[in-house]
TORLUMRO-550342 format. One record per residue (C-alpha): residue in three letters; residue number from 1; x, y, z. Coordinates in Angstrom, 2 decimals, m for minus. Layout:
BEGIN
{res = ALA; n = NUM; px = X; py = Y; pz = Z};
...
# end
This chain:
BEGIN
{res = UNK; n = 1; px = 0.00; py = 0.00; pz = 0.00};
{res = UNK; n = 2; px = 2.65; py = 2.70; pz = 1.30};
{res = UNK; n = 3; px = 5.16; py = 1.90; pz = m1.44};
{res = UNK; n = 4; px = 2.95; py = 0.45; pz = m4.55};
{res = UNK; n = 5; px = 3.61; py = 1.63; pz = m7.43};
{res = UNK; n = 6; px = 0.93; py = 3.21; pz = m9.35};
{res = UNK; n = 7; px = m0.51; py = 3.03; pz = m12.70};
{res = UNK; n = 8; px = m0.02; py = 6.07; pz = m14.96};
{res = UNK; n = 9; px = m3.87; py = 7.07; pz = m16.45};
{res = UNK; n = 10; px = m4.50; py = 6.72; pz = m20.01};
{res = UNK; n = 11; px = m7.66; py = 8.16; pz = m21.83};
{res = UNK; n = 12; px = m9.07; py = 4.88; pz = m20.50};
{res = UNK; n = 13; px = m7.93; py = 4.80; pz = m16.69};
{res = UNK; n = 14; px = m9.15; py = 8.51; pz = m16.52};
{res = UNK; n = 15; px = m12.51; py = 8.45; pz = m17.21};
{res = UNK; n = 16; px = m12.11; py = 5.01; pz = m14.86};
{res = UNK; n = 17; px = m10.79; py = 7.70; pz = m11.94};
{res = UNK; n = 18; px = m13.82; py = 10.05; pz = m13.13};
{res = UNK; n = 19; px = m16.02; py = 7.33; pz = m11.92};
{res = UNK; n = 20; px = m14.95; py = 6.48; pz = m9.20};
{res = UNK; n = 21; px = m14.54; py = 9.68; pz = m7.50};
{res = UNK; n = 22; px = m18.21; py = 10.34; pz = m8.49};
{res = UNK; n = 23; px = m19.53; py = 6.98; pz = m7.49};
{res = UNK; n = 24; px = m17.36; py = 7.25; pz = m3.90};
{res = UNK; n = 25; px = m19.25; py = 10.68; pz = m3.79};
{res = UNK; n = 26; px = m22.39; py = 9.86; pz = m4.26};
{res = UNK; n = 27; px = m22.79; py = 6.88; pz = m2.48};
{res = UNK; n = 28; px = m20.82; py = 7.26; pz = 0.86};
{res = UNK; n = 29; px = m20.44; py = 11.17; pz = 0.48};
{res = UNK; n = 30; px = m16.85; py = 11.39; pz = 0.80};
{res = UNK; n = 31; px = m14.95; py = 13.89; pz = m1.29};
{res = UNK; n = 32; px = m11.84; py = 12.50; pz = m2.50};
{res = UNK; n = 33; px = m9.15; py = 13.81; pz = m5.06};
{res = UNK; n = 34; px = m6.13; py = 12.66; pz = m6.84};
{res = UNK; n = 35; px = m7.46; py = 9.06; pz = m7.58};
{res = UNK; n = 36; px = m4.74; py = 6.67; pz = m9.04};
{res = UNK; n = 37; px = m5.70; py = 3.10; pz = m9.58};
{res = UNK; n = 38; px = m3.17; py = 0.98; pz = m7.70};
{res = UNK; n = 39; px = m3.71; py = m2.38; pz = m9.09};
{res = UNK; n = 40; px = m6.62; py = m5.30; pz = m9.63};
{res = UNK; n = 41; px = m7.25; py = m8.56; pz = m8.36};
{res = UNK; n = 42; px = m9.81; py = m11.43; pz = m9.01};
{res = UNK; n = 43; px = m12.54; py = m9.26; pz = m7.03};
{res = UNK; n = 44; px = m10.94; py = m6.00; pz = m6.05};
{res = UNK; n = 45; px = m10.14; py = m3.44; pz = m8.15};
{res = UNK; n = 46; px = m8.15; py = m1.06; pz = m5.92};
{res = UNK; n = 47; px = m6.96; py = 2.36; pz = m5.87};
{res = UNK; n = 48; px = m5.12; py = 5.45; pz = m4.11};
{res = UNK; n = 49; px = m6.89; py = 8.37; pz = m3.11};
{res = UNK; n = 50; px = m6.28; py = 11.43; pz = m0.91};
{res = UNK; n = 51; px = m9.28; py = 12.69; pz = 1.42};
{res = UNK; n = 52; px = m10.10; py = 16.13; pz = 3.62};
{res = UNK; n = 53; px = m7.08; py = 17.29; pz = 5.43};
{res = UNK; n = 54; px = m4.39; py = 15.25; pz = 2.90};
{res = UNK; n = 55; px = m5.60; py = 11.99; pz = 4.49};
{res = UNK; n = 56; px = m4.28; py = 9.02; pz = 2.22};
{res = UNK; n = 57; px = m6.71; py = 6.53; pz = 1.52};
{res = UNK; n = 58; px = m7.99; py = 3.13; pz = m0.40};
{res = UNK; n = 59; px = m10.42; py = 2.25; pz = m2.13};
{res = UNK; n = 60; px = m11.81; py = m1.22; pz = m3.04};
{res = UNK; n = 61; px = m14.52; py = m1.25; pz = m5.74};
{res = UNK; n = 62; px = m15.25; py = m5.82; pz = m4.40};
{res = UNK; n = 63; px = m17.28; py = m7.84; pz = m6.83};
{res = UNK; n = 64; px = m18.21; py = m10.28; pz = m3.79};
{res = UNK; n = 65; px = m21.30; py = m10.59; pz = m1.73};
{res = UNK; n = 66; px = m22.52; py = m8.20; pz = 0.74};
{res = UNK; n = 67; px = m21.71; py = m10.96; pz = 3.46};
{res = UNK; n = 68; px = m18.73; py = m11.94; pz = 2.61};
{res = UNK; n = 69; px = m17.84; py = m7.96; pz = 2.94};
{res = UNK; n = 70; px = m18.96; py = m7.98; pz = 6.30};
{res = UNK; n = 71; px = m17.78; py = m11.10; pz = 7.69};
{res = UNK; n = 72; px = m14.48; py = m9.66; pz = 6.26};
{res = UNK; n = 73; px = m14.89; py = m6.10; pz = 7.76};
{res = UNK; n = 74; px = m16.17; py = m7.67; pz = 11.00};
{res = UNK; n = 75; px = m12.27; py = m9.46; pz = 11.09};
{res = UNK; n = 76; px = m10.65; py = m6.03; pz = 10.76};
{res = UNK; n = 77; px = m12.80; py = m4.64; pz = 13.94};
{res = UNK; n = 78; px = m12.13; py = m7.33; pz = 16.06};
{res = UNK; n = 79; px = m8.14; py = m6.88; pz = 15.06};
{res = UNK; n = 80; px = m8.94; py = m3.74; pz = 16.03};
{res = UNK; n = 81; px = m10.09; py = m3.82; pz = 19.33};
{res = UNK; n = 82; px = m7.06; py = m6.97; pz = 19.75};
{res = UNK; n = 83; px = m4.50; py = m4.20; pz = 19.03};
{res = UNK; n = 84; px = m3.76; py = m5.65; pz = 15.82};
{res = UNK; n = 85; px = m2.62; py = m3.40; pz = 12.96};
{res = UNK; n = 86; px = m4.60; py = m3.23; pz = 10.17};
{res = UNK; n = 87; px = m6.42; py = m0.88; pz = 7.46};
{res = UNK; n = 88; px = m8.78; py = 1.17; pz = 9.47};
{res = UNK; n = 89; px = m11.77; py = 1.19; pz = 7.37};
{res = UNK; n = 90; px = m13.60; py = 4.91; pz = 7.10};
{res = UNK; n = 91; px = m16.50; py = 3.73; pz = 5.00};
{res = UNK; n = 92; px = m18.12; py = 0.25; pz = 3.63};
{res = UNK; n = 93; px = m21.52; py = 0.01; pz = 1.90};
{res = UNK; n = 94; px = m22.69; py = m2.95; pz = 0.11};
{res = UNK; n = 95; px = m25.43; py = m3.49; pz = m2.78};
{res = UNK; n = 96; px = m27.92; py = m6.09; pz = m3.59};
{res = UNK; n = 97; px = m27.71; py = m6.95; pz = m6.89};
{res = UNK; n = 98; px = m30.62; py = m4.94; pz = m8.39};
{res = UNK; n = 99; px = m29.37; py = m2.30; pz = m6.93};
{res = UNK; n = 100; px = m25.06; py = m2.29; pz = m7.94};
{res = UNK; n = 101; px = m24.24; py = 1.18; pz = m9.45};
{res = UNK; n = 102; px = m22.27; py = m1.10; pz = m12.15};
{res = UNK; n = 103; px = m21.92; py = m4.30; pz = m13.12};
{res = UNK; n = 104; px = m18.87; py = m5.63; pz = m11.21};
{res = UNK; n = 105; px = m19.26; py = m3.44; pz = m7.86};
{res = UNK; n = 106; px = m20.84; py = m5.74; pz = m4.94};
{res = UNK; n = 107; px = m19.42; py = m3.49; pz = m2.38};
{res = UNK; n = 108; px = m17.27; py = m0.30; pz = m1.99};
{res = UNK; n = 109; px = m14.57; py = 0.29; pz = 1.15};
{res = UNK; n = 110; px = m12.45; py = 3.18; pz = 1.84};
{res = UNK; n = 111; px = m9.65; py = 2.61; pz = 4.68};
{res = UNK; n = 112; px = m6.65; py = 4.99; pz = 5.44};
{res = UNK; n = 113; px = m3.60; py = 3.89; pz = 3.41};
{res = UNK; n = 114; px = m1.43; py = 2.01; pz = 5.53};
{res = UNK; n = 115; px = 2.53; py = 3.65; pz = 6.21};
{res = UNK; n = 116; px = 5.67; py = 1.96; pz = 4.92};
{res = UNK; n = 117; px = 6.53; py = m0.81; pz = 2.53};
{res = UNK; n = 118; px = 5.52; py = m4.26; pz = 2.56};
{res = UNK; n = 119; px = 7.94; py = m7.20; pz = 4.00};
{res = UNK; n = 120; px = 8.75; py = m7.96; pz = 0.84};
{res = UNK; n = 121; px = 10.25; py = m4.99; pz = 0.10};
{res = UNK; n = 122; px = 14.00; py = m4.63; pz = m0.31};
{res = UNK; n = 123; px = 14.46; py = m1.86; pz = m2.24};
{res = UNK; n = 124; px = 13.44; py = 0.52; pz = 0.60};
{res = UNK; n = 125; px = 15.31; py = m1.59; pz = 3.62};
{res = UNK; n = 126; px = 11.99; py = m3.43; pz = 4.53};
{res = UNK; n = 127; px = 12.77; py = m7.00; pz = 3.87};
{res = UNK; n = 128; px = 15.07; py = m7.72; pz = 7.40};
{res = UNK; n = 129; px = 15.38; py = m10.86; pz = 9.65};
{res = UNK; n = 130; px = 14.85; py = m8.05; pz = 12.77};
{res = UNK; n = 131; px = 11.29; py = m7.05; pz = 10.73};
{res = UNK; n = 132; px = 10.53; py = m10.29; pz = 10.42};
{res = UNK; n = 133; px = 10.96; py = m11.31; pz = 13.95};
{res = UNK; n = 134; px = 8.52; py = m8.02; pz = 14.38};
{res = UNK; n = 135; px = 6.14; py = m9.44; pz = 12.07};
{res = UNK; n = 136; px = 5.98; py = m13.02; pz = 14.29};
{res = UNK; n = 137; px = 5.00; py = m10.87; pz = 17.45};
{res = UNK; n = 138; px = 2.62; py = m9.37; pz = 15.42};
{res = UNK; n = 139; px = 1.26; py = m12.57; pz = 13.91};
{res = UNK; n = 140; px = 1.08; py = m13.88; pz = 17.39};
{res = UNK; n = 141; px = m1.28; py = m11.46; pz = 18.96};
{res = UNK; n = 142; px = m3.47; py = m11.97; pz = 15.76};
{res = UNK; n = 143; px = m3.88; py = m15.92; pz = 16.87};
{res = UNK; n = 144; px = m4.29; py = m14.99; pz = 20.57};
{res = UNK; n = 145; px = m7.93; py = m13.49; pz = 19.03};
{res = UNK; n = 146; px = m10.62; py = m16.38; pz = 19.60};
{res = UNK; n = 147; px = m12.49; py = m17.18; pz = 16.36};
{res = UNK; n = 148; px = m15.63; py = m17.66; pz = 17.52};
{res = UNK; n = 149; px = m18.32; py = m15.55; pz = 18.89};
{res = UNK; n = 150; px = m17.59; py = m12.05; pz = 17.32};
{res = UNK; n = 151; px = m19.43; py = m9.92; pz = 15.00};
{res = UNK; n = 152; px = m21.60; py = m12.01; pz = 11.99};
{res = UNK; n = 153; px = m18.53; py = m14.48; pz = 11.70};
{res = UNK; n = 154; px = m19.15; py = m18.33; pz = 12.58};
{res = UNK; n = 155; px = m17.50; py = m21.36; pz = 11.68};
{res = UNK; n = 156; px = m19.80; py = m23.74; pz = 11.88};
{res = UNK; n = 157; px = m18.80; py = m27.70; pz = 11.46};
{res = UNK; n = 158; px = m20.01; py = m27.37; pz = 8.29};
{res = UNK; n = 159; px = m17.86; py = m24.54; pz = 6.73};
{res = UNK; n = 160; px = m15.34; py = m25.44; pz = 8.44};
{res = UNK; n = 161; px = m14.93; py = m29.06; pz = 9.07};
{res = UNK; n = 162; px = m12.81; py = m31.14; pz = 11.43};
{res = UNK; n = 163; px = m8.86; py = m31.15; pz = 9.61};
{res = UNK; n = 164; px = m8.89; py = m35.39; pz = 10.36};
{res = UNK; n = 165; px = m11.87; py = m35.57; pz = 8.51};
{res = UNK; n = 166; px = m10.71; py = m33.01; pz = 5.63};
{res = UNK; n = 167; px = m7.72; py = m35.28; pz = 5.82};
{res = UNK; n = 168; px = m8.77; py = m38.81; pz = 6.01};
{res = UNK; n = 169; px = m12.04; py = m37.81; pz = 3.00};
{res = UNK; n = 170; px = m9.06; py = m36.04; pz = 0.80};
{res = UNK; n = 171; px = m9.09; py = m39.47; pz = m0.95};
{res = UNK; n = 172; px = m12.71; py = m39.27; pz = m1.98};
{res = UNK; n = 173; px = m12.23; py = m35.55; pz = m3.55};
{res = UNK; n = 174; px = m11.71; py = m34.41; pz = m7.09};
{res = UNK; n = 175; px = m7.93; py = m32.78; pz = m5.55};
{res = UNK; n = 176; px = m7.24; py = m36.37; pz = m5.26};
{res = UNK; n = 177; px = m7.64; py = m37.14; pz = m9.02};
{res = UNK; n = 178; px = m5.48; py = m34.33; pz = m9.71};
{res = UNK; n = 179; px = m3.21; py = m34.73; pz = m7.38};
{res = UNK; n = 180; px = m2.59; py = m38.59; pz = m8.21};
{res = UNK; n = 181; px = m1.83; py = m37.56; pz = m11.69};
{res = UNK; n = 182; px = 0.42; py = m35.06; pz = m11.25};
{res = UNK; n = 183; px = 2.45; py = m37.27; pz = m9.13};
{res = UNK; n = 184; px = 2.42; py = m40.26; pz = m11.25};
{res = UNK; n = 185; px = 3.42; py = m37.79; pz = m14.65};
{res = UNK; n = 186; px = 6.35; py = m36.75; pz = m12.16};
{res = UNK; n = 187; px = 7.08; py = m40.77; pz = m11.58};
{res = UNK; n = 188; px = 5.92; py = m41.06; pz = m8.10};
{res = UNK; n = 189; px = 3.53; py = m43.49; pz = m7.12};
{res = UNK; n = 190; px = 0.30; py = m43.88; pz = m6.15};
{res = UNK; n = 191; px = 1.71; py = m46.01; pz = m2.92};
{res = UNK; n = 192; px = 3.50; py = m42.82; pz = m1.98};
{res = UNK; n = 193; px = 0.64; py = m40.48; pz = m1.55};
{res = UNK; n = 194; px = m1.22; py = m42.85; pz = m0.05};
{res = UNK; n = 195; px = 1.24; py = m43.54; pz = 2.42};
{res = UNK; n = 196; px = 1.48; py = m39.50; pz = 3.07};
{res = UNK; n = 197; px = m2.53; py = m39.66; pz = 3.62};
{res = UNK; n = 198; px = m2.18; py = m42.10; pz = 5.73};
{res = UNK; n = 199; px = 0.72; py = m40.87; pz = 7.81};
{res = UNK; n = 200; px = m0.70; py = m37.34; pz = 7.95};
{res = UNK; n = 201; px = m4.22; py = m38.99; pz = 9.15};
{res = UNK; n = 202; px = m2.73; py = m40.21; pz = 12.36};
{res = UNK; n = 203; px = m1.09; py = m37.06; pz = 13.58};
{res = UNK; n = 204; px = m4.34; py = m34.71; pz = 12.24};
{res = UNK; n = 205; px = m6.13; py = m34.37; pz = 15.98};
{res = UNK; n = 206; px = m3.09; py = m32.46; pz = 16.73};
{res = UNK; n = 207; px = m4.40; py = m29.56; pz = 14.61};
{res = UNK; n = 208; px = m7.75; py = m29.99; pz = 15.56};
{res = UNK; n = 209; px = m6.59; py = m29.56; pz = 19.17};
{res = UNK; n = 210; px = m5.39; py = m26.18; pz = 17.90};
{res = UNK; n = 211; px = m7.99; py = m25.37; pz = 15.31};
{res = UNK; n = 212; px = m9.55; py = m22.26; pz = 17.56};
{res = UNK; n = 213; px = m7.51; py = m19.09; pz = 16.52};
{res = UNK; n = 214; px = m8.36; py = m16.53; pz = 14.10};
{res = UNK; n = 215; px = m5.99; py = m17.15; pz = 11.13};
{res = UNK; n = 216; px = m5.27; py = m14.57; pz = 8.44};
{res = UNK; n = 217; px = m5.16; py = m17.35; pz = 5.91};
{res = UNK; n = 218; px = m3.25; py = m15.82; pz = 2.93};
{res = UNK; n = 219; px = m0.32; py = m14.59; pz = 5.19};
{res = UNK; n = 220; px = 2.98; py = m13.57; pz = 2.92};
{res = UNK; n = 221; px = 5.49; py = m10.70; pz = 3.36};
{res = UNK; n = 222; px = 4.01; py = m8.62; pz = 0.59};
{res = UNK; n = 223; px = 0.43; py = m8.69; pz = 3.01};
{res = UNK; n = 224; px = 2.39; py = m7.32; pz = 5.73};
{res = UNK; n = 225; px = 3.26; py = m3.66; pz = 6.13};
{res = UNK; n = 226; px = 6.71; py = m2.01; pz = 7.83};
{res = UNK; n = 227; px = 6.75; py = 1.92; pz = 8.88};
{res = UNK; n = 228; px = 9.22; py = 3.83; pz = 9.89};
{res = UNK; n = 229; px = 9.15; py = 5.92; pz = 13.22};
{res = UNK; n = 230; px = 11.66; py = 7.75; pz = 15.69};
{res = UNK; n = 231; px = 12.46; py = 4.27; pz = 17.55};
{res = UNK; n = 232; px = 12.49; py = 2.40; pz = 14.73};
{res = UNK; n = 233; px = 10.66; py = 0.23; pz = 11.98};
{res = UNK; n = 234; px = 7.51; py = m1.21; pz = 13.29};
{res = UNK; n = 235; px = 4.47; py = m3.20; pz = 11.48};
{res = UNK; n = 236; px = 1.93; py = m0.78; pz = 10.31};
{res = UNK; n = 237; px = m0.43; py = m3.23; pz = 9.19};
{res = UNK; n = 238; px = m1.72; py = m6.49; pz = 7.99};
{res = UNK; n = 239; px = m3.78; py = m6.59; pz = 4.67};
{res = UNK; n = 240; px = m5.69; py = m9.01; pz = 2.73};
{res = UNK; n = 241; px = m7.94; py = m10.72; pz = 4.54};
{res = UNK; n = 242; px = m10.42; py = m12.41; pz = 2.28};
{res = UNK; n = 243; px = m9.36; py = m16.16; pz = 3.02};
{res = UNK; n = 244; px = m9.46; py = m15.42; pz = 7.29};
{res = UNK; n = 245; px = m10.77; py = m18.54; pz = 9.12};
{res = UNK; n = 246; px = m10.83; py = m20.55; pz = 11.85};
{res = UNK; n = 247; px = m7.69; py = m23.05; pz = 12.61};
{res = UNK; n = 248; px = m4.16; py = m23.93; pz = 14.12};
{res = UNK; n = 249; px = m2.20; py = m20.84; pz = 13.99};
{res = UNK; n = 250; px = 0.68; py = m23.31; pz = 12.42};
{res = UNK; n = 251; px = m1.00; py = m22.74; pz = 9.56};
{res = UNK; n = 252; px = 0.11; py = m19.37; pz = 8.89};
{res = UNK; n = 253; px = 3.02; py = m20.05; pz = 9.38};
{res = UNK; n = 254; px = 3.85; py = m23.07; pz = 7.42};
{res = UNK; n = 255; px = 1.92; py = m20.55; pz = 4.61};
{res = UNK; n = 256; px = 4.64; py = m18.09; pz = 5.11};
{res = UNK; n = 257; px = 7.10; py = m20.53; pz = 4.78};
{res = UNK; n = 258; px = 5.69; py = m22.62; pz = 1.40};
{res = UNK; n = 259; px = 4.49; py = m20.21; pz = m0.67};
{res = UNK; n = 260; px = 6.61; py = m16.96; pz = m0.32};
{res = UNK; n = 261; px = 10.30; py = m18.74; pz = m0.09};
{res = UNK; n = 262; px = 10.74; py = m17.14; pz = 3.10};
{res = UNK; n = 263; px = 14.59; py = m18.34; pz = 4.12};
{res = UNK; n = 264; px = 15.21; py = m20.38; pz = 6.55};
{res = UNK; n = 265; px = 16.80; py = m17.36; pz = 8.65};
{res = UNK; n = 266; px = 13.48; py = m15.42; pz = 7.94};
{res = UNK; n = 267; px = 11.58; py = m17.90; pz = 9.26};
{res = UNK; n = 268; px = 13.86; py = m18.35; pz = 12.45};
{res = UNK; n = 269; px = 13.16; py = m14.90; pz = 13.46};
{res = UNK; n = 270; px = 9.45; py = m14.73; pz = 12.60};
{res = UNK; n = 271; px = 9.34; py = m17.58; pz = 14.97};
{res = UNK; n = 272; px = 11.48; py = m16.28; pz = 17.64};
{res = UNK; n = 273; px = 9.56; py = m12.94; pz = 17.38};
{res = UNK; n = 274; px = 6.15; py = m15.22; pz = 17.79};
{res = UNK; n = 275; px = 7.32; py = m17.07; pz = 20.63};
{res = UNK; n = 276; px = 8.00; py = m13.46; pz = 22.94};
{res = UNK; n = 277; px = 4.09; py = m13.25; pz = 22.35};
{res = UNK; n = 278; px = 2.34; py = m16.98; pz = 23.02};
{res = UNK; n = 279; px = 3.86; py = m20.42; pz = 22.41};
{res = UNK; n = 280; px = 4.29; py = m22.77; pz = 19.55};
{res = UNK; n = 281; px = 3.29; py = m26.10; pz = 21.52};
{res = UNK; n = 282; px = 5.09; py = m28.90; pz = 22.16};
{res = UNK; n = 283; px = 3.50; py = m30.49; pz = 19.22};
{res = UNK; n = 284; px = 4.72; py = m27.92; pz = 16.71};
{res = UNK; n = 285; px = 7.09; py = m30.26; pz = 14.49};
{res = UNK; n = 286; px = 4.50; py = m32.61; pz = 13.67};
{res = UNK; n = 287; px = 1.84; py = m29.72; pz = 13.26};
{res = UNK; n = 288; px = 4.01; py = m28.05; pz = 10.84};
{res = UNK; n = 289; px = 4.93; py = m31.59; pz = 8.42};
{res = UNK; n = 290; px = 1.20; py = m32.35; pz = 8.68};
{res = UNK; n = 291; px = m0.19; py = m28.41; pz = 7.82};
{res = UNK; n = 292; px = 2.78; py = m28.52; pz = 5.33};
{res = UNK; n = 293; px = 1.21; py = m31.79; pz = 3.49};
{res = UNK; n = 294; px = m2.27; py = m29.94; pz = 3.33};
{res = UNK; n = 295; px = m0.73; py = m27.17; pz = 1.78};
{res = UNK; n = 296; px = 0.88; py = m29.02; pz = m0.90};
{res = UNK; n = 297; px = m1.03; py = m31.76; pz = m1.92};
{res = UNK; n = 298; px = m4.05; py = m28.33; pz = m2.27};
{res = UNK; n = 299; px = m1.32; py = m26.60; pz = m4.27};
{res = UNK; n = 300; px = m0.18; py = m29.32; pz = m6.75};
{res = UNK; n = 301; px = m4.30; py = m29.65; pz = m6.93};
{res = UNK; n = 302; px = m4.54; py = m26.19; pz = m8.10};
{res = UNK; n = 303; px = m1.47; py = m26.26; pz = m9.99};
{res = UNK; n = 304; px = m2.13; py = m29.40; pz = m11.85};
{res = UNK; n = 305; px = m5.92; py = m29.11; pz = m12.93};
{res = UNK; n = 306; px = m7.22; py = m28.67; pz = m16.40};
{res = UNK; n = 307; px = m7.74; py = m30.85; pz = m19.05};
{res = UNK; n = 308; px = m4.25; py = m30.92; pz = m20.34};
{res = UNK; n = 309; px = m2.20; py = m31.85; pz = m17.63};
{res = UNK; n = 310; px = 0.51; py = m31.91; pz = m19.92};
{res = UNK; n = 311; px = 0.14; py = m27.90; pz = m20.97};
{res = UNK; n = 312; px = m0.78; py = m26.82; pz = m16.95};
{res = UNK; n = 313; px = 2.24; py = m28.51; pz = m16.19};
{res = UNK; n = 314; px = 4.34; py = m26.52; pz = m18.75};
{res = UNK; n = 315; px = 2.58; py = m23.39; pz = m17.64};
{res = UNK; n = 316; px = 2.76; py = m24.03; pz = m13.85};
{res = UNK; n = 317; px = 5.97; py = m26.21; pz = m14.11};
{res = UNK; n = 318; px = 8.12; py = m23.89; pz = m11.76};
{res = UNK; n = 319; px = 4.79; py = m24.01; pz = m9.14};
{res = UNK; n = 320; px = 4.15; py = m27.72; pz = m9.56};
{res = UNK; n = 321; px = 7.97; py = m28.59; pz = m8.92};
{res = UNK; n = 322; px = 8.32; py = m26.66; pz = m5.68};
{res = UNK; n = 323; px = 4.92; py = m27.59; pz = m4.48};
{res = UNK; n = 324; px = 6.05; py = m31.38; pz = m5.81};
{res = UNK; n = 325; px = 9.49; py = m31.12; pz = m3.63};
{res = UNK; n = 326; px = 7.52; py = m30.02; pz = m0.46};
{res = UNK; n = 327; px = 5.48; py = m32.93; pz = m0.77};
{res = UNK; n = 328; px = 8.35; py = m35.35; pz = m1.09};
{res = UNK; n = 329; px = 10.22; py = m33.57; pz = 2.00};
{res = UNK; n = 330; px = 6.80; py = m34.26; pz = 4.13};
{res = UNK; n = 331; px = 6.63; py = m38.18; pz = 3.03};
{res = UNK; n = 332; px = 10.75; py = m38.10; pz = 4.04};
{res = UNK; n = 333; px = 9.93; py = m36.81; pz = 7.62};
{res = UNK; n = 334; px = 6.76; py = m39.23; pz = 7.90};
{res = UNK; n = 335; px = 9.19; py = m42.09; pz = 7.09};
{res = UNK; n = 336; px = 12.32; py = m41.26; pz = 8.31};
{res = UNK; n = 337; px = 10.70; py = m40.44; pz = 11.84};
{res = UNK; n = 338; px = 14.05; py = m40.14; pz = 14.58};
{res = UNK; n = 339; px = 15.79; py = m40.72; pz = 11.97};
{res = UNK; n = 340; px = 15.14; py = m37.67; pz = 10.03};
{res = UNK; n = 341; px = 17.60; py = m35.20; pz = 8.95};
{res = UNK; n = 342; px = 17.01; py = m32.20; pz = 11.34};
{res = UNK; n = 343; px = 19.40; py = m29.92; pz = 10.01};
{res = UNK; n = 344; px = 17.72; py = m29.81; pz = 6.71};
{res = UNK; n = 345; px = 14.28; py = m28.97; pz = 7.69};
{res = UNK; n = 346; px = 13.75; py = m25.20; pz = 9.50};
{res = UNK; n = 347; px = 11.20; py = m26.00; pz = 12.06};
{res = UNK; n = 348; px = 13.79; py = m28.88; pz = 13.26};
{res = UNK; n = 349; px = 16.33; py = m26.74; pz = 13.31};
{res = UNK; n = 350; px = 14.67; py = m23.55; pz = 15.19};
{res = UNK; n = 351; px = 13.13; py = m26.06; pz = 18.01};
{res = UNK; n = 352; px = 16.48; py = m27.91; pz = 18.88};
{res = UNK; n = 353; px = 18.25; py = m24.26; pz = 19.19};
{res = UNK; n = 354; px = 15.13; py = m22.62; pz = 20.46};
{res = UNK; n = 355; px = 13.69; py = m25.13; pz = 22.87};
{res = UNK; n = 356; px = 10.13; py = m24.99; pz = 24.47};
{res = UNK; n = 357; px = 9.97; py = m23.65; pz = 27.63};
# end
């Protein structure tokens, strides 16, 4: 947010900024000036804006439903009132759809732009094992925040079921399919995924004993914001928070760790930074291989569909064989058991040089 670049306006963009400062006008009767559009996602379309008295803002034009919008909004309050950072939200309306003032706009939000750079920044200095160690405190006080019983949000058993049962029925899913033929076009066999199942089955109720945090769900050093103030950098904020749930708060982390190549340094201090704030558990290693498995086998699913495996593999191949070598690294640990090579694997490492106390 603080350091995105934006888009320079064309003929087309400006009569897009035209719009939206009249339809941000009209309907929540905010004056705003010197739109920019910042970017666009699957169902945001997102952009800068500046408000009375200079005040940066955002702006999210959402083509999602009117509940999802609030169960999402109703997140950001209670990370609010938690004391975690986020994108204080000035303004949300949502529309029914006979009554959208186009055809993609479900909802509009304007939030105060948040200060800094994300983690993932190097160029400006953001991107540092100390930041990320101030990112895990952070992180931590967002899990300390019960799921349940706040605002419009529930998880009910059936939105969000049990992970054994997730686990043991993966078999029975169309992800399976996909999954088993990705594998087998990469020469691994069936035996071995079943064996991963199988093994991942009987340490599941360990995550289910943890399952009651609020999780961001989509956590990744470019959603997480640095600032810079007199005593140093701090995290200004955490955005995008469309896939927040119910779970084990391993699960953000072993998200962190899979699918932004955080190093295994980065990850040491995110950790060490989360433990100052609440505990990992004594169960953590196995948590982490098992939330790992999840996260690949649904990754090499979503990497692998389509018709032609043979062309999603050639445009996913870079995807599929990462995704493909963190499953292989979870069947190692589930078979190697003591025997497993602790130096190799991060959460191994940090626990024998950071033990629980």
């Amino acid at each position: 947010m603080g350091g995105t670049d934006t888009i320079d306006p064309g003929p087309a963009e400006r009569t897009e900024v035209f719009n939206v400062t009249r339809l941000v006008s009209a309907e929540l009767g905010l004056d705003i000036s010197h739109v920019q559009r910042a970017g666009e996602g699957e169902v945001n379309r997102v952009y800068f804006a500046q408000g009375d008295d200079d005040r940066q803002l955002i702006i999210r034009l959402q083509d999602k439903s009117p509940d999802i919008a609030r169960r999402q909004q109703a997140v950001l309050d209670r990370c609010e009132e938690a004391g975690v950072p986020v994108p204080h939200t000035i303004a949300l309306k949502t529309f029914r759809k006979e009554d959208m003032p186009d055809a993609r706009t479900r909802s509009i939000v304007v939030q105060d732009r948040l200060k800094g750079y994300s983690l993932d920044d190097r160029k400006h200095g953001a991107r540092t094992e100390a930041n990320f160690w101030k990112a895990g405190a952070t992180i931590a006080n967002l899990h300390n925040i019960p799921a349940n019983g706040h605002g419009p949000i529930t998880f009910s058993d059936q939105d969000n079921p049990s992970f054994t049962d997730k686990i043991k029925g993966f078999a029975d899913t169309e992800h399976y399919k996909v999954v088993h033929d990705v594998i087998k076009s990469f020469g691994i066999s069936e035996e071995v995924l079943d064996f991963a199942l199988s093994a991942a089955a009987q340490r599941a109720k360990l995550v289910d004993q943890h399952s009651g945090s609020l999780l961001h769900g989509d956590l990744k050093p470019e959603h997480i914001f640095i600032g810079a103030g007199k005593k140093g950098d701090y995290v200004s904020g955490i955005i995008d928070w469309d896939n927040a749930a119910a779970g084990d708060p391993m699960y953000d982390i072993v998200w962190m760790r899979t699918n932004s190549r955080v190093s295994d340094g980065e990850l040491g201090a995110l950790l060490s930074g989360y433990e100052s704030v609440r505990g990992l558990g004594d169960d953590v290693v196995d948590r982490f291989q098992v939330l790992a498995l999840d996260i690949a086998l649904s990754s090499i699913a979503y990497f692998g569909s389509g018709k032609n495996l043979a062309e999603a593999k050639k445009s996913s191949e870079a995807h599929l064989r990462w995704h493909i070598e963190n499953f292989l690294r979870r069947v190692e640990f589930f078979r190697s058991g003591s025997e497993f090579d602790e130096d190799t694997d991060p959460i191994h490492f940090y626990r024998r040089n950071h033990p629980a106390s």
